[in-house]
N, C-alpha and C positions, 0 to 999 in steps of 0.2 A: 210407576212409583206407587206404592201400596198407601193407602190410608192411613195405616198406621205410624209412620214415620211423623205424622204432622200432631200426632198426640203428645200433652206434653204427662209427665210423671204421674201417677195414680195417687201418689201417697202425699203429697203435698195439695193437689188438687180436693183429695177428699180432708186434710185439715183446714183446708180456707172452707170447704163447705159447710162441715161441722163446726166453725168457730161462726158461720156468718148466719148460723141458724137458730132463731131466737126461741123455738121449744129445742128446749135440749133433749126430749122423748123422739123425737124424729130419726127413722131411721130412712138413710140414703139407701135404694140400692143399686147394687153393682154395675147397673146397664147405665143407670142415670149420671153414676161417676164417671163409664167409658164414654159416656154422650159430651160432657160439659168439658172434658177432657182433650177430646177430639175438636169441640167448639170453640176452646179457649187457644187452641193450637192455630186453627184455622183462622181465627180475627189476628193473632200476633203476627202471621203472615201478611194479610191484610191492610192492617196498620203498616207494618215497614213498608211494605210495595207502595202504600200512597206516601208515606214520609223517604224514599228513595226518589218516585216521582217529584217532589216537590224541590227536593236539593238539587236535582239535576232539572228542573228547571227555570231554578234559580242560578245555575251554573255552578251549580259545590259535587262535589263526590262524596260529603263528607253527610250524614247526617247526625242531625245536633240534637240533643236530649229538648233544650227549650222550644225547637221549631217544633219536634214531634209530639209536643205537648199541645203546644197551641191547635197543632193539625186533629190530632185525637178529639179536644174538644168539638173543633169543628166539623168532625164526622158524625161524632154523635147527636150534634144539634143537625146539619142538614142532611144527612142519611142514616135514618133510621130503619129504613129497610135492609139496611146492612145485616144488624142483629137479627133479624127476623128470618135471613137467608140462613146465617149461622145456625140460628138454634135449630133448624130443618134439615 
């Protein structure tokens, strides 16, 4: 399976970029958009497979927006290293 399959859309990716960026003279370029693109693909994998894990070890099939909240936070407070493999 090719890498690129796990990128998500260019064009929305690069409006969250441009909107979350506080000099508006910055310009992004293109490699940094495919990077953060590819990165943001690869965590939303991530995230599900630990909130899939959690439901089916809870005994659900189902996963629920409020568990995968609570779970997200606590990724981010005890693995931090997560992010750090991403943006690599």
């Amino acid at each position: 399976m090719s890498d690129v399959t796990f990128e998500l859309p260019h064009a929305p990716v690069a409006r969250l970029m441009k909107k979350s960026l506080t000099d508006k003279n910055i310009q992004v370029a293109k490699g940094v958009k495919s990077a953060t693109a590819k990165s943001s693909g690869l965590f939303i994998l991530y995230v599900m497979n630990v909130a899939q894990s959690y439901a089916s070890d809870a005994g659900r099939q189902t996963v629920m927006a409020e568990v995968n909240q609570k779970y997200i936070c606590k990724i981010v407070n005890d693995e931090p290293h997560v992010f750090l493999f991403i943006l690599l």
